[in-house]
N, C-alpha and C positions, 0 to 999 in steps of 0.2 A: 364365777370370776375367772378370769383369762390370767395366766402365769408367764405370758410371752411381755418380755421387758422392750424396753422401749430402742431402738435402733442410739446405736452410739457413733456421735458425731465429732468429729476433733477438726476445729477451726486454726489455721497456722494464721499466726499475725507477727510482727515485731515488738519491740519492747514497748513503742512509745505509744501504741493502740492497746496494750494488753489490759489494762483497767477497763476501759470505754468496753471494750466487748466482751469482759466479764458481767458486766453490768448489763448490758443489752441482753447476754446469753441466759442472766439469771433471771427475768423475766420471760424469757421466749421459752424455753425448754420446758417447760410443763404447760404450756400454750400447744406446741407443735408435737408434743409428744417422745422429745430426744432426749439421750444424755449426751450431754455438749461437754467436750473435751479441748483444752486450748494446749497449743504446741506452740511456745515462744521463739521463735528461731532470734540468733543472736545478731540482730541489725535493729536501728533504730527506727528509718523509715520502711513498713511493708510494701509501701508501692515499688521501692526499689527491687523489691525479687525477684528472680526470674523461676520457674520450673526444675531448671537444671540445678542452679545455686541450692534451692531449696531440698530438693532429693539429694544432695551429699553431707545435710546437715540434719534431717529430719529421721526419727527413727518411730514411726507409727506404732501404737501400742495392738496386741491382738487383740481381734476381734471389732474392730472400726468398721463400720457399714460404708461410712463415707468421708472423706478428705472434702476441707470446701479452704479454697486459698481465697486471698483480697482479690478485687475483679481486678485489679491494674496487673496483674501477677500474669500473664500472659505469653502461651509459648508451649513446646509438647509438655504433653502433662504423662509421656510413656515412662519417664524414671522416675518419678513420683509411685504410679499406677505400681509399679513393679518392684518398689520398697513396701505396699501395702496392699499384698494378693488378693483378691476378692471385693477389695472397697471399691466404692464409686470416687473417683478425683474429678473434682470441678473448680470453674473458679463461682466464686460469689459475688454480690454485689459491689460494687468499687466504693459505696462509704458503706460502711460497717452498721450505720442506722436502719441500713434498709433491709436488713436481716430480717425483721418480721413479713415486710411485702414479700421477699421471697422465699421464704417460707410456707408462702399462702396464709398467713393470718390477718393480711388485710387486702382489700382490694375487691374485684368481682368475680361473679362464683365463673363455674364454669361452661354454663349455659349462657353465658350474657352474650349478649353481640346479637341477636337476632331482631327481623324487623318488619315491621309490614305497610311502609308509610312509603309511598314515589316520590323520588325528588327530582323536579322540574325545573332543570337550568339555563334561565331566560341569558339568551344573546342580545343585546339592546342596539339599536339603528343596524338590524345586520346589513340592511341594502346598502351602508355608508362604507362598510367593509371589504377589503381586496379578500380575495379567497384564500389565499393563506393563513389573512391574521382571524377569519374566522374558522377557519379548521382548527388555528391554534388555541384560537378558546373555548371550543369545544370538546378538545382533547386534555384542556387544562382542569373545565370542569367536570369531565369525567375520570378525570382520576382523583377529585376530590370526594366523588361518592356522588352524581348526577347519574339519575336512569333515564333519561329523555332530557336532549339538548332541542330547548327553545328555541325559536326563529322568531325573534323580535321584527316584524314589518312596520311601517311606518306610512299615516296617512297621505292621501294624495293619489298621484298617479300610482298604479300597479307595479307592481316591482317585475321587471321582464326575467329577471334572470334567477327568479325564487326557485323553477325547477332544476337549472342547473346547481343554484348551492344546497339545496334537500338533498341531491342526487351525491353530491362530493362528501355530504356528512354522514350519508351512509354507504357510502363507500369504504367510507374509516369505519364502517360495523356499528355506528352510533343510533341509538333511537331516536328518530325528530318528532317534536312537534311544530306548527304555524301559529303563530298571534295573530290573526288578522282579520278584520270583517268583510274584507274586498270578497265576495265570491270567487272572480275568477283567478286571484292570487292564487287562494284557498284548492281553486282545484289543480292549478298547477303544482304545487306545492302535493298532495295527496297523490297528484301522478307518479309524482318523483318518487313516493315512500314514506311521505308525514303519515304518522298514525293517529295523531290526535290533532285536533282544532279549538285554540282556544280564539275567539268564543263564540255562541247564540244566542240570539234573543228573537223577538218580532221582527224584526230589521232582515233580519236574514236567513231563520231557520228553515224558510222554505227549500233552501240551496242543499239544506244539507244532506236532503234524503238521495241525492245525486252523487257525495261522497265519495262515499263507502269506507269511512271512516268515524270512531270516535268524538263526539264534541262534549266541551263546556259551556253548560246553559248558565247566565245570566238573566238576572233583572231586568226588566226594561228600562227605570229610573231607578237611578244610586240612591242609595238610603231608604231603601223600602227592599219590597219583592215582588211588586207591579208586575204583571205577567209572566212570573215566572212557573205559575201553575200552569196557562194557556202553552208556553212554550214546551214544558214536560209533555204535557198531555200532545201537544202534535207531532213531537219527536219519538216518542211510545209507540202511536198509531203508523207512523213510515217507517219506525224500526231500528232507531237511529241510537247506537248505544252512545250513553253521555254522563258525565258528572258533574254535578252542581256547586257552583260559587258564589255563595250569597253574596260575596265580597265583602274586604275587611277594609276598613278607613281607618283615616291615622286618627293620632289622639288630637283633640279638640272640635274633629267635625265625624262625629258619632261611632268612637269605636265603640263603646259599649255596647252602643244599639248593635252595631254589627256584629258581636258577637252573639249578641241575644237572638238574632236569626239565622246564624248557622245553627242555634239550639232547635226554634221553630222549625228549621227547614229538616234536621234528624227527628222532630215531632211528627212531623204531616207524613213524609218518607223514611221509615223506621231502616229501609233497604238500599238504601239511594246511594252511591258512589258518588262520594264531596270531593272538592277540592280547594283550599286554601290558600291566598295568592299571601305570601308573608310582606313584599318589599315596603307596603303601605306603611308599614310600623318598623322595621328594621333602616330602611331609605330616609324618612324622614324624620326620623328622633335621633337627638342629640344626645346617642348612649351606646356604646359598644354593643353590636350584636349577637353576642353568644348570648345572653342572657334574655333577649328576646326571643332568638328564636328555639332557645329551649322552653321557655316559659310556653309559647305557640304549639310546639310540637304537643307537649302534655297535655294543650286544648284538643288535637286533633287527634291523640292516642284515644284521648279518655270517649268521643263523640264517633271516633272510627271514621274518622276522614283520612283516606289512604295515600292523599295526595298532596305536594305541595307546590307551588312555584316561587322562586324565589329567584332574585338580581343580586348582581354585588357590584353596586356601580361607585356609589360612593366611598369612600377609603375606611370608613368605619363599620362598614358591614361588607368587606372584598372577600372576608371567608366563608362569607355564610351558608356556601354549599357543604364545607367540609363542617362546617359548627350543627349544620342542620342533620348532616348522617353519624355523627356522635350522637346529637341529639335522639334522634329515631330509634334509636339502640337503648338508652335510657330510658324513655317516654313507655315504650316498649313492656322492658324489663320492669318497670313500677307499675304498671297498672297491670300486665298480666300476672305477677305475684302479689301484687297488694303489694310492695315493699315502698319502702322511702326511695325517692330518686337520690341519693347521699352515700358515699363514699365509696361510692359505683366507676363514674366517668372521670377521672382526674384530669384528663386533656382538655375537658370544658371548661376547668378550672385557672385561669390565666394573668388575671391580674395578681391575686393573692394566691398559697400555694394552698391544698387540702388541710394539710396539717403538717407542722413545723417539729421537728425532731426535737428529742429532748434536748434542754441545753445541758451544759459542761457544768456551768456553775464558777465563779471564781478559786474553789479549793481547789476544782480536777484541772483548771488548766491554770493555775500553778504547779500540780504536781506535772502534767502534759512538759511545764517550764523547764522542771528540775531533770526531767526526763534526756532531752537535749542534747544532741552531742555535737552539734556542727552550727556554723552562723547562718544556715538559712532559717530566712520567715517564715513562720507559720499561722495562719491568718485565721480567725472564728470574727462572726459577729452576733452577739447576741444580747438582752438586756439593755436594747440601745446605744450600744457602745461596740466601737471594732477595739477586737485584742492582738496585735502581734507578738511574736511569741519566739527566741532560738536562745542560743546558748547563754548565752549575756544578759538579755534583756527582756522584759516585759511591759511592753508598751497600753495602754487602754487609752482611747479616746472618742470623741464624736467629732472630730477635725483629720479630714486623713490628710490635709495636706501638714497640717501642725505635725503630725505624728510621721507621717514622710522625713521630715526637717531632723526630727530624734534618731531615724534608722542609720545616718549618715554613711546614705549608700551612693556610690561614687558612679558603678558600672550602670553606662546608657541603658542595655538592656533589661538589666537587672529591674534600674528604676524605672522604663516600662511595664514589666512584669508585675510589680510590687501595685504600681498605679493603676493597671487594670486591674486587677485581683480588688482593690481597696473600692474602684469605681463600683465592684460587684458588691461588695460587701456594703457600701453606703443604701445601693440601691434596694437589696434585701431589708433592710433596714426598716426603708422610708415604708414599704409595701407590706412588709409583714411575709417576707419568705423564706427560706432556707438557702443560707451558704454552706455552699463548701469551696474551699480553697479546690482549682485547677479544674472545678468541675461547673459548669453552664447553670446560670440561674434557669429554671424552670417555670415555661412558660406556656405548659398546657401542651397544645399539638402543634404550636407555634416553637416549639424548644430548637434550638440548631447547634447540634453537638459540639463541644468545643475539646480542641485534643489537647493531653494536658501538658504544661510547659514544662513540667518537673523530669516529662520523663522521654523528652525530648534528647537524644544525647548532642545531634546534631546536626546544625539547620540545613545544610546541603553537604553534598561533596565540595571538602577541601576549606568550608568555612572553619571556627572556631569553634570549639564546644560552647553550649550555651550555659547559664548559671541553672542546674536542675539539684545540683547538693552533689554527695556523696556516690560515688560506684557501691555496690554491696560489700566487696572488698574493704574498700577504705572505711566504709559503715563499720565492720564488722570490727578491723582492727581498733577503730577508735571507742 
C-alpha cells in the first residue's frame, strides 16, 4: 500500500460560485485523486478578477501542489506564482462545470486522434471554375482534413486546360486526383501530377496501363458488379495499381444491395484497397450529414476500406470533409479498441450537446439570489424554464419577452445584451443544450467563440463604458 497522499489543490473562486464548486469539487476529488482546497476571495463575481487583484488578497496555505483560478481570470499569473513557491498557477476552465473534463475524467484518452482512412475531396464542375476560386477550394478543403483534392471533370468535349489546373494544385503542395473517363483528359491531367484516376471499367482500362498512375475500378453496370472481375484481372496483368468501388446508391434504389457488395467485394479480395464514394447518401438525403457520414466511415473502418470521396455541394452536407476527418478518428479508435464509438468525439456532436451539466435546482439559485450584491442579470436556463437572477429579483419564465417586460431595463445596450443572452437561453432550451450565461452555445466543431460582454470594460477608444457589473473594487466594497 503506497503512503504518498494525494497532490493538494486550492481552487480560488468568489462568493457567489463558492457553493457550486464545492459541489463539483466533492465529487471530483476522489475521481482525480486531489485534495481540493477552495480560497474565497472577497468579490462577488470571479470572472471579475484579475491576477494582480487576486495575489494581494490571497494567502496560499503550505504545501499547495497547485493554484487553478476561473478561466476568465486572465493576465500574469507571476504574483500569484510568487505568494505560492513551488505550486503550479494556472487558470482553469471558464464555467466551473467543466472541472471534470479538465481534469481528464471525461473525454478521450490519450492515444485518440489516429487514423488510417483517405479523404478524397471532390471539386464539382472544376472546368466551370476561374483558377483562383478553384485553388480556393482546394485550399479550403484541405484544411478541413482533405488528403487528395478531386478534380471533378465534366462530360463532353475534353477539358484543354485540366493540365494547367493539376499543375497550379500542386503547386500549392496539394495531392490531385482526376474524375474522368475521357482518356486523353486523364493523361493530361497525370502529366501534370494527378496520382490517382477515378475511374475504370471495360470502357477504358485499356488506357490505363499507359498512365503510370493509380486507378479506381468500377462495375460495368450500376447495381451489380458486372465486370468488375474481368477489369481487376487485366489491370493485375499490366500492373496497374487501383482500388475498388462497388459503388454506393442512395436510399430507395439499392442501398442496401450496395453495401452488401462492398462486403462481397472484401469476400472475393480479402487484400484489395477499396474505396467508398459517400456523396450518394450524404447529397441526396434529406438529413444533416454528420451523422451519415459517421455512421459510413464505421462501415469502412470495420471492412478496411482506406479511402473515401466525398462532395459538399449541397448546404446540408458543406462539412462533410471536416465531419468525415472527425469521423476517421473515431471509426478508428472503436474498432481498433473494441470500444464504443461514445463519449469520445464531442465535435460530431452538434445539434444536441454530449451531456448537459448538472442543473442548479431551484434552492441553489435562490440561495445564487440571496448571494447578489449588484443589479446585474444573471441568466440560467434549465427545467424548461429561463431564470434571471440579481439583487432584487428573481424572475422564471418560458416567455423571455414577458419576462424582458418585468427586468424594466431602460439602457439600449444593456437590453441588447439581456435579449441575446435570453435568445441563447431559449435556444438551449428548445434543443436540449447547455447555457451558460456570456459563453457560445456549443455547437460541435461548428462552435464560433463568442467574447464575453461582462467583461468587456470598453467598446473602443473614447466610447462609454458598457453595462459588464462591478470593477473588483466596487465588487469588493459592496
Amino acid at each position: 500500500m503506497s503512503d504518498a497522499r494525494p497532490d493538494r489543490v486550492l481552487f480560488v473562486t468568489g462568493r457567489l460560485a463558492e457553493f457550486a464548486l464545492r459541489r463539483v469539487l466533492e465529487d471530483l476529488a476522489p475521481k482525480a485523486g486531489i485534495q481540493a482546497e477552495v480560497a474565497v476571495m472577497p468579490i462577488t463575481v470571479a470572472a471579475l478578477m484579475t491576477p494582480a487583484w487576486v495575489a494581494k488578497r490571497l494567502e496560499p496555505p503550505e504545501g499547495v501542489a497547485r493554484v487553478v483560478l476561473p478561466g476568465h481570470c486572465r493576465g500574469d499569473l507571476g504574483p500569484i506564482e510568487a505568494k505560492a513557491p513551488g505550486a503550479t498557477v494556472e487558470n482553469g476552465p471558464e464555467d466551473l462545470r467543466d472541472l471534470p473534463r479538465w481534469f481528464g475524467q471525461e473525454g478521450p484518452p490519450e492515444d485518440y486522434g489516429t487514423y488510417d482512412v483517405e479523404i478524397l475531396a471532390e471539386i464539382n464542375h472544376a472546368p466551370r471554375l476561374s483558377r483562383d476560386e478553384l485553388i480556393r477550394q482546394a485550399r479550403a478543403f484541405a484544411a478541413q482534413g482533405a488528403d487528395v483534392i478531386d478534380v471533378g471533370c465534366e462530360p463532353g468535349a475534353p477539358w484543354a486546360e485540366v493540365g494547367d489546373a493539376v499543375r497550379a494544385l500542386r503547386d500549392e503542395g496539394l495531392r490531385v486526383s482526376i474524375d474522368s473517363f475521357d482518356p486523353g483528359e486523364v493523361a493530361k491531367a497525370v502529366a501534370a501530377g494527378a496520382e490517382l484516376v477515378l475511374s475504370v471499367n471495360a470502357g477504358n482500362r485499356d488506357a490505363a496501363k499507359d498512365w503510370g498512375a493509380e486507378v479506381v475500378a468500377l462495375p460495368d453496370r450500376p447495381g451489380s458488379l458486372d465486370g468488375l472481375d474481368a477489369t481487376l484481372d487485366a489491370l493485375a496483368k499490366a500492373g496497374v495499381p487501383c482500388r475498388v468501388d462497388p459503388i454506393l446508391e442512395p436510399i430507395g434504389f439499392g442501398f442496401a444491395e450496395s453495401l452488401g457488395r462492398y462486403l462481397e467485394v472484401r469476400r472475393r479480395y480479402p487484400d484489395a484497397a477499396m474505396m467508398m464514394g459517400v456523396g450518394n447518401l450524404t447529397e441526396l438525403t434529406d438529413v444533416d450529414s454528420a451523422g451519415v457520414n459517421v455512421l459510413l466511415m464505421g462501415f469502412c473502418q470495420e471492412q478496411r476500406i482506406h479511402s473515401v470521396l466525398t462532395t459538399a455541394v449541397i448546404n446540408w452536407a458543406r462539412s462533410s470533409v471536416r465531419e468525415l476527418d472527425l469521423a476517421r478518428r473515431l471509426a478508428r479508435h472503436a474498432v481498433a479498441n473494441r470500444v464504443l464509438p461514445k463519449r469520445l468525439e464531442p465535435n460530431l456532436v452538434m445539434l444536441r450537446d454530449p451531456k448537459l451539466p448538472p442543473r442548479f435546482g431551484p434552492d441553489d439559485l435562490a440561495e445564487l439570489q440571496r448571494r447578489i450584491k449588484d443589479p446585474n442579470w444573471r441568466i440560467f436556463a434549465e427545467d424548461g424554464r429561463i431564470h434571471a437572477l440579481n439583487n432584487q429579483r428573481f424572475l422564471s419564465g418560458t416567455d423571455p419577452f414577458l419576462m424582458f417586460e418585468d427586468m424594466g431595463v431602460s439602457d439600449a445596450s444593456h437590453a441588447f445584451y439581456l435579449g441575446w443572452e435570453m435568445m441563447k437561453a431559449t435556444t438551449a432550451l428548445t434543443l436540449g443544450k447547455a447555457y451558460r450565461q456570456d459563453q457560445a452555445l456549443s455547437w460541435g466543431f461548428l462552435t464560433e467563440p463568442e467574447v464575453s460582454h461582462r467583461l468587456k470594460r470598453k467598446r473602443a477608444a473614447g466610447a462609454a463604458p458598457t453595462e459588464v457589473g462591478p470593477t473588483p473594487e466596487e465588487d469588493e466594497r459592496a
